[in-house]
N, C-alpha and C positions, 0 to 999 in steps of 0.2 A: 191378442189376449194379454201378453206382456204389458199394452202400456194402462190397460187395466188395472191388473194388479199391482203394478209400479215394484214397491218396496214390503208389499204385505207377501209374509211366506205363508206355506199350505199347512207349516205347524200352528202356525200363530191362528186360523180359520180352524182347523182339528178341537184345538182347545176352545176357540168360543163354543163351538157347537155344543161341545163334553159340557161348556158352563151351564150353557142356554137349555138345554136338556135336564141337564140334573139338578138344575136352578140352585147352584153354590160351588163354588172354587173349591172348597173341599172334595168333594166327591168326584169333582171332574178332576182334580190334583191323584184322588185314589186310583180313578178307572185308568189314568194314560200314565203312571207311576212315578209321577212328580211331585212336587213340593207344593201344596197350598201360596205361599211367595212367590215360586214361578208361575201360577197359573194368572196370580192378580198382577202380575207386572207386563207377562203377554196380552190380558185383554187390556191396561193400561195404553200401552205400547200402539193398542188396533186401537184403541179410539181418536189417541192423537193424530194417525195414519190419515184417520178416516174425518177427523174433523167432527165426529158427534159421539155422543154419547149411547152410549148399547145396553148399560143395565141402569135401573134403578136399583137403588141400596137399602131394603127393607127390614124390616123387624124379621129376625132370623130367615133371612134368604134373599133372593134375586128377585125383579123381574124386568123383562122385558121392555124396553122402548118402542116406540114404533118404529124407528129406524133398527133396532136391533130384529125385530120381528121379519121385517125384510130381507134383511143380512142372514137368517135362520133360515129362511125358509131357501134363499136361494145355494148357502154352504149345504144344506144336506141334503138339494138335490146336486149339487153339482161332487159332492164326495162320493154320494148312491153311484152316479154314474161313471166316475174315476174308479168306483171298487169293482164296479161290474166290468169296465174294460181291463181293468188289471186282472180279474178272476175268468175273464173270457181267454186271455193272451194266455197264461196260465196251462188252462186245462187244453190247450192243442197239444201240451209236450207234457204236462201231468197229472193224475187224478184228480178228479173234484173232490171238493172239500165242502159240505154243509155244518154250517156253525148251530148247532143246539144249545142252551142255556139252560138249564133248570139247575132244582135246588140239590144240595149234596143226596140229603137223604134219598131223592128218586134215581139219581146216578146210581149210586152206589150200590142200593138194595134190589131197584127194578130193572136200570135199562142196562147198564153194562152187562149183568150175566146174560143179556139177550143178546147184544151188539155182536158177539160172532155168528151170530144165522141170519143176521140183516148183511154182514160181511162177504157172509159167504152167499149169501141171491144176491148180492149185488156190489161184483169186486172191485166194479171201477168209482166207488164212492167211498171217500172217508170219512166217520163222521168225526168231528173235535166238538169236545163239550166243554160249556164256559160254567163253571157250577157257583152258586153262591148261597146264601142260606134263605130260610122261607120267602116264601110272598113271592106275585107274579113281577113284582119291581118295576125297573127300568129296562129298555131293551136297547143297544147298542147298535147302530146304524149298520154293524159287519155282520149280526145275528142273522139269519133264516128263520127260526123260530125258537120258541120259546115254553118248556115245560115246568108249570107251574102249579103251588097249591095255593087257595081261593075260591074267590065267590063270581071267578068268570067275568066283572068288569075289568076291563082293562082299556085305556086310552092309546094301546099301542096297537089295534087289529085285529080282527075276526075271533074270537073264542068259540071252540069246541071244546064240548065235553067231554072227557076221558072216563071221569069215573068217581063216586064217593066214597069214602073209606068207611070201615069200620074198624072200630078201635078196642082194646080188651089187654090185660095186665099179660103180662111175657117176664121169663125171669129164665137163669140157665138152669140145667136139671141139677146140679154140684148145691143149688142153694134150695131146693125141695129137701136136701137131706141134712141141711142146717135147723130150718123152720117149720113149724107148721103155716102151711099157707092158706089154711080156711078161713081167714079175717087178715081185709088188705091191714086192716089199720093198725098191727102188730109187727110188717114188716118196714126192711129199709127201702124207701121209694125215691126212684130217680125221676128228677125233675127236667124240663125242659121252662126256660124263661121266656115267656107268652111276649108274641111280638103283636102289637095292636093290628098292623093290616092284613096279620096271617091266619091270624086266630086259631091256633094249634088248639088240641083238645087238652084239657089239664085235668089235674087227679081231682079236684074239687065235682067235675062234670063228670068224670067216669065214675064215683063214688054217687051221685044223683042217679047217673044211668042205673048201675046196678045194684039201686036200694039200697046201699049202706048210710047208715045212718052217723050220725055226726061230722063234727070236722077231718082234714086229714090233718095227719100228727104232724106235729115241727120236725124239723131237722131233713136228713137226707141230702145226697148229695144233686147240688143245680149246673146244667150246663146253657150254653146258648149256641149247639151244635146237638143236632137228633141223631148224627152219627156217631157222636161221644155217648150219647147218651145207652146207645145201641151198646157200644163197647164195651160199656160200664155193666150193663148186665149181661154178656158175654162173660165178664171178668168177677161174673157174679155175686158185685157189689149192690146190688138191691133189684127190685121190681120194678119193672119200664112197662109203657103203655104203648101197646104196639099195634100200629098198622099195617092191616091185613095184609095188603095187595103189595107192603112194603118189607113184610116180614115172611110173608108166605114159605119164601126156599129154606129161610131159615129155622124156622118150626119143620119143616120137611125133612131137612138136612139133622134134626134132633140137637140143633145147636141152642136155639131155645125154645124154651115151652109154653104154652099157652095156660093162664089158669082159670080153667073153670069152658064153660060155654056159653055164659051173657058176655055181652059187649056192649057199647054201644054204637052211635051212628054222627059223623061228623056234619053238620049243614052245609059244611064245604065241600070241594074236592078236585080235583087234578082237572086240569083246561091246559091244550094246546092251543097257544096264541100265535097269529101268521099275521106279521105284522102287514099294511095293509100297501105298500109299497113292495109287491110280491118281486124276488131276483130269483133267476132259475129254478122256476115253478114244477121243470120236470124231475129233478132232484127231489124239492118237498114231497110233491107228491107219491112218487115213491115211498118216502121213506113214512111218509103217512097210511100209506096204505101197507105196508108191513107193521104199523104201529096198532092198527086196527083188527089186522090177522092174529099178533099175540095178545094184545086184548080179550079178543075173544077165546083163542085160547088158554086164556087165565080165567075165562069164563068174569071179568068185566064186561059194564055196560058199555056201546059202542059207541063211540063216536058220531056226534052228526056233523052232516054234512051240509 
């Protein structure tokens, strides 16, 4: 195996992969927590090694050679299976570990107040969530799977549908007794900053849903975090547009209020993605089939299978 690899290390193959995947030095520099300049001097470094060339240098991004194509395919089988025997060796002396991904907003609002009754039926798994903001993204070779919002494409693996949202204005009860709230267009509206491949719902389409006519007013405050934005009317700085299945405990709990009884209906919605190179299938599935028991006890649509 040695005189294979000669002089090329397993960081230097880590990093092409992170490029080769996320097609830019950048983003492979953000995922592994290095520097843009380290990342271009290591895949520099591999090509000398290697004698060819691995990227093409495009109009804003990478791509692939055919020799890099090759060199792809076989680093991320061969690190798949290094993780898997490192994660086999592992769990003979320590609990397993299933890697989940989704966006902050599902963490935070749906799955962690659930995560201690998936703990407690099933002690000997932990789960670690990798969180990032919308959209089903990219998915990281140490991932299990992947909870995301979307229209269910995804080039990384089987999608199941979770569930669709409905959406409707939420505000704390402390700012019912500031304003009157029978006309959204009167109040202060917290903004979320629309990411093209997530297509969150905005005030312009909630005002269509629910027949208000004209524009929505300027101003208010803009985040590009829906758990800020959450906070911010918590801290009841203005009107947020809140998702049902996301807001639920929270309207429950009387932290905030829901206003009125229209809403509307997002074209999107929640898909577990199981990348298609399945590793300890009996963990997933577990933990899939408790994802499908509170689903339905949230009285969401269920998953298919």
């Amino acid at each position: 195996m040695q005189r294979f690899l000669g002089d090329i290390s397993l960081d230097a193959l880590r990093i092409f992969e992170a490029a080769a995947r996320l097609e830019g030095f950048t983003a492979a520099a953000d995922e592994l927590g290095t520097s843009q300049p380290a990342v271009s001097q290591q895949i520099k470094r591999l090509e000398r090694q290697l004698e060819v060339r691995l990227f093409d240098r495009v109009h804003r991004g990478l791509r692939l050679t055919e020799a890099g194509e090759i060199l792809l395919v076989a680093t991320q089988d061969g690190l798949l299976k290094l993780d898997g025997g490192i994660a086999a060796v592992r769990s003979r002396t320590q609990q397993e570990v299933l890697q989940v991904a989704t966006d902050h907003a599902f963490a935070a609002y749906w799955l962690m107040p659930r995560l201690p009754r998936f703990h407690a039926e099933n002690p000997d798994i932990d789960v670690s969530l990798l969180t990032r903001e919308r959209g089903l993204g990219t998915i990281s070779h140490s991932v299990d799977m992947l909870i995301g919002f979307g229209d269910g494409r995804s080039k990384h693996g089987e999608a199941h549908f979770l569930f669709h949202e409905e959406v409707f204005p939420v505000c704390s009860p402390v700012l019912l007794q500031r304003y009157d709230t029978r006309d959204l267009r009167h109040l202060p509206l917290l903004h979320l900053r629309s990411e093209r491949r997530a297509r969150w719902f905005e005030w312009s389409e909630l005002f269509q849903a629910l027949d208000i006519p004209g524009k929505v007013p300027p101003g208010g405050l803009h985040f590009d975090n829906y758990t800020l934005v959450i906070q911010a009317a918590i801290a009841a700085q203005g009107v947020a547009i809140g998702w049902r299945y996301l807001m639920d405990d929270l309207i429950a709990q009387g932290v905030l209020t829901r206003l009125g009884e229209a809403g509307g209906w997002s074209a999107r919605g929640y898909y577990l993605i199981v990348p298609e190179r399945k590793r300890r299938s009996h963990l997933m599935e577990r933990f899939v089939d408790w994802l499908k028991a509170e689903l339905r006890q949230s009285k969401a649509l269920p998953i298919a299978r």
